[in-house]
Structures are given as structure tokens and as C-alpha cells.
LOZA-38305 format. One record per residue (C-alpha): x, y, z; residue number from 0. Coordinates in Angstrom, 1 decimal, decimal comma, padded with zeros to 4 digits. Layout:
N
SITE       c1       c2       c3     i
SITE        X        Y        Z   NUM
...
END
This chain:
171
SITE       c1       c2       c3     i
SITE    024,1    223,9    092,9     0
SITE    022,5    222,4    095,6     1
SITE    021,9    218,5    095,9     2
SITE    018,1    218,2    096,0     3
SITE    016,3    216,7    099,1     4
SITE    014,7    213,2    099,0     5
SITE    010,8    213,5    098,3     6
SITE    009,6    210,4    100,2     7
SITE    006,6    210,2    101,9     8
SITE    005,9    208,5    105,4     9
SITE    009,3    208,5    106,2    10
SITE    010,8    209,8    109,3    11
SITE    013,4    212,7    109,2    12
SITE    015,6    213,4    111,5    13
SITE    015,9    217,3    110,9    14
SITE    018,7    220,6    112,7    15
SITE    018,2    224,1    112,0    16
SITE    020,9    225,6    113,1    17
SITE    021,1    229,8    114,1    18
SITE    023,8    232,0    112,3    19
SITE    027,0    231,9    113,6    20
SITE    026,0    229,8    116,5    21
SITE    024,0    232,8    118,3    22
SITE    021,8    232,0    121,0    23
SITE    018,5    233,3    119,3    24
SITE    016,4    231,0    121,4    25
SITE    018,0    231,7    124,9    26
SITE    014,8    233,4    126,8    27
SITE    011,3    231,0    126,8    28
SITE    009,5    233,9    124,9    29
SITE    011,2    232,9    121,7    30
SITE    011,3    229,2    122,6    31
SITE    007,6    229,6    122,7    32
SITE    007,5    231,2    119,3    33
SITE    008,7    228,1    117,6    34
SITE    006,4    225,8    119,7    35
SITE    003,5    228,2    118,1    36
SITE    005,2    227,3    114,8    37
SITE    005,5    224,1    115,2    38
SITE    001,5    223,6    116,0    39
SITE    000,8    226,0    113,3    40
SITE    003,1    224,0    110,6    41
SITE    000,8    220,9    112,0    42
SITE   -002,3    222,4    110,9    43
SITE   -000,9    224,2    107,9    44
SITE    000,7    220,9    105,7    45
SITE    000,2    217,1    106,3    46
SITE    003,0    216,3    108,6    47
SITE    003,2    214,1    112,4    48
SITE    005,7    215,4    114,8    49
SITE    007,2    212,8    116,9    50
SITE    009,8    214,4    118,7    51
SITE    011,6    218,0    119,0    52
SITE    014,0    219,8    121,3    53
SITE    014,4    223,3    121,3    54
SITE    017,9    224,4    121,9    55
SITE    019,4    227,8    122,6    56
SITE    020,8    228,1    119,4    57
SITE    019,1    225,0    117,3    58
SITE    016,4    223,0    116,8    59
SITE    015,5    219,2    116,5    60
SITE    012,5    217,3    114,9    61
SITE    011,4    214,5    114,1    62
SITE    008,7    214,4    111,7    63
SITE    006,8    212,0    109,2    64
SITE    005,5    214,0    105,6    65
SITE    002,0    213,1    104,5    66
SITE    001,1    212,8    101,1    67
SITE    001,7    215,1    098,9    68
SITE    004,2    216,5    101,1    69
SITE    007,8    218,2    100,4    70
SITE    010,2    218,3    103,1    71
SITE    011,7    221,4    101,6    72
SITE    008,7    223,3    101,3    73
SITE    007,3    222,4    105,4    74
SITE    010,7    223,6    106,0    75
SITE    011,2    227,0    104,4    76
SITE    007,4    228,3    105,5    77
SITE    008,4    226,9    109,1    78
SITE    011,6    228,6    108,9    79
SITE    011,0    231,9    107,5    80
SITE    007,8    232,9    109,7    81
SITE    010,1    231,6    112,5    82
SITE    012,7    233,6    111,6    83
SITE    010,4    237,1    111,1    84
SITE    008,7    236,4    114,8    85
SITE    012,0    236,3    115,9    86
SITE    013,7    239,2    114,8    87
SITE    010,3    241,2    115,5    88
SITE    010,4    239,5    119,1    89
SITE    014,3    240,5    119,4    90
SITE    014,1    243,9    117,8    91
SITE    016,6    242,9    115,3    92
SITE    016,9    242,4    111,3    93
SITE    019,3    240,1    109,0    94
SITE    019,0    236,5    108,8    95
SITE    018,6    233,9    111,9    96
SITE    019,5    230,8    110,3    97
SITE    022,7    230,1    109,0    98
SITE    022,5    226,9    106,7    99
SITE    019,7    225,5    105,0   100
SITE    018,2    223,1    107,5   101
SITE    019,6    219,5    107,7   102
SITE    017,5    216,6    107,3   103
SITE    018,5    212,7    107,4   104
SITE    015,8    209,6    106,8   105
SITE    015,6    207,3    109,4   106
SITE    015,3    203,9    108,1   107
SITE    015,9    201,8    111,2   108
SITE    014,0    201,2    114,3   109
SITE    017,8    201,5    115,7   110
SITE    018,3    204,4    114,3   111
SITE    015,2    205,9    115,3   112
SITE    015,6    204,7    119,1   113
SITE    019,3    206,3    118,6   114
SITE    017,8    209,5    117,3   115
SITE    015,2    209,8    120,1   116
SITE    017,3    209,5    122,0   117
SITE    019,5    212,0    121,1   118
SITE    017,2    214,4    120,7   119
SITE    016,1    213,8    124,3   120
SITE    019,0    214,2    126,0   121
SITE    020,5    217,0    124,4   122
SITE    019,9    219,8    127,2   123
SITE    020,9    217,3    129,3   124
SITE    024,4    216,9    127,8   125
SITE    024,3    220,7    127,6   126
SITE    023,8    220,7    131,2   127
SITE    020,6    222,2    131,0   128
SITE    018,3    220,2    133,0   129
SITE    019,5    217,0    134,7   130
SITE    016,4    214,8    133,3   131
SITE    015,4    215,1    129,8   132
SITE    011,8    214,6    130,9   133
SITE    012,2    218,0    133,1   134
SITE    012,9    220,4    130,0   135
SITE    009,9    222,0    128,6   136
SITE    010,8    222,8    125,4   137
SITE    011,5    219,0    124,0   138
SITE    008,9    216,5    123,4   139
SITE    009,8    213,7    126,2   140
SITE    008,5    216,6    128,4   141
SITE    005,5    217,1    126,3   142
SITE    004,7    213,5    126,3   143
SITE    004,8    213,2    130,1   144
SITE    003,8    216,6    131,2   145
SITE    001,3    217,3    128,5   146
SITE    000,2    214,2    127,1   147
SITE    001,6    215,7    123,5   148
SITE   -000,6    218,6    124,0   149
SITE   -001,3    219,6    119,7   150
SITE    002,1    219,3    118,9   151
SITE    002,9    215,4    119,3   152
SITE    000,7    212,6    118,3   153
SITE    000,5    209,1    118,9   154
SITE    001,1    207,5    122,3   155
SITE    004,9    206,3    122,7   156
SITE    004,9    204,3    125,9   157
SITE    007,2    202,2    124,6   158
SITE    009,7    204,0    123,5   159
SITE    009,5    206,1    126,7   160
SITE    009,8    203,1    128,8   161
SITE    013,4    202,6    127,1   162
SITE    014,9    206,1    128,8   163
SITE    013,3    204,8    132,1   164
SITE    015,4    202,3    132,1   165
SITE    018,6    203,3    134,7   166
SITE    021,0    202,0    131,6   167
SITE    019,4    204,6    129,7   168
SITE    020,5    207,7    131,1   169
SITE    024,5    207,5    130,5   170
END
């Protein structure tokens, strides 16, 4: 039996869906554009803020805070599964896209949340990608700069962007 997910509410989550088998699902930008359509469509649909997210070839990253009444579990299996049917329509292809329920961690720190960023950020840059995290279009940094957080990201992190400015910040 599964070990059930923390409820907690105005938390942040650190969350990975991962495609089956490792397959590149989200390889062309017509299907990277399918989950940004989620992802604004989850918004309006349930009480969560998205603070960060990088779409991958083969996985995904958020960061996200529930709102009240919220179930991380619940966000997560409507995101996935309409995700997964506009896919497989988009691909002309059946059987599943995801391979393991999604993983989710709560970040208590403000370490561990820059660390996470971070991470996040720079992932198509470690998979050589882009060579600025700020250039890919399909994370938040470049949705933050580019698009002011256009309806997927809220708040105004200035801040925190002003960390991977820094020249120590891009190793």
C-alpha cells in the first residue's frame, strides 16, 4: 500500500513527474505547450500559486503552494491525467505517459527553497539545452523575465532572481 501524501496547506512542494520509461514525450514545443495550458488551467481550476516550473523533455518540475482546502494528490492526478490524454491525442499514441506517481517533497527552508529554485532553473542548462536558464521558454525564470509571469506565475521575485545574476551563481 502506498504511504499517503502530507495534506498541509501553504506549504511549498517541490514536485517531478517523470514520463514512462524515460521517453522523450515532451521533445517538440507543441506538447511543451500542452502542459503550459495545463498548468494555467490547473491555476484557475483548484486554489494553488505556482512559483516555479521547468518543462523537460521527458519530466517536469513545479513549485507550487496548496490553498485551502487543497490536496496535493488530487491537483496532481487531474493535472496529470488531462495531461496525459492531450498528449497521446497530440502524439497519435495510447498507453500510459507517466511512469511513477508524481514525486513531491515540502520545502521547509528558505535554503532549501533557494537550492530548489535553483535547481529547477538550471536544469536545461545542465542538460545542455540552453546556455542561460533565463533563455529557455519553457521554465519560469524565462517566464518571469520574458513574460512578467504571464497567468502562470505570480508574485514578483526580484529577489530571488537577483541571486542567479550573480556571476557565482551560474556554476
Amino acid at each position: 500500500m502506498r504511504k499517503s501524501r502530507k495534506k498541509e496547506e501553504g506549504v511549498f512542494f517541490h514536485i517531478v513527474c517523470r514520463c514512462n520509461n524515460k521517453e522523450c514525450f515532451f521533445k517538440n514545443d507543441k506538447e511543451k505547450k500542452i502542459v503550459l495550458k495545463n498548468l494555467a488551467r490547473m491555476k484557475k481550476k483548484f486554489s494553488v500559486v505556482i512559483q516555479n516550473f521547468c518543462i523537460m523533455d521527458n519530466h517536469i518540475h513545479l513549485t507550487l503552494i496548496l490553498g485551502k482546502g487543497e490536496d496535493i494528490s488530487n491537483v496532481m492526478r487531474w493535472f496529470n491525467s488531462v495531461t496525459a490524454v492531450m498528449i497521446n491525442i497530440s502524439l497519435e499514441r495510447t498507453g500510459h505517459m507517466w511512469g511513477d506517481r508524481f514525486w513531491s517533497r515540502i520545502i521547509r527552508t528558505l535554503t532549501s527553497f533557494l537550492h530548489t529554485f535553483r535547481y529547477i532553473n538550471l536544469n536545461p542548462v545542465a542538460a545542455g539545452l540552453v546556455k542561460e536558464a533565463e533563455k529557455w521558454e519553457f521554465g519560469g525564470l524565462c517566464h518571469y523575465k520574458k513574460y512578467q509571469g504571464s497567468n502562470l506565475l505570480e508574485g514578483n521575485p526580484d529577489w530571488i532572481l537577483s541571486l542567479f545574476t550573480m556571476p557565482w551563481a551560474v556554476s
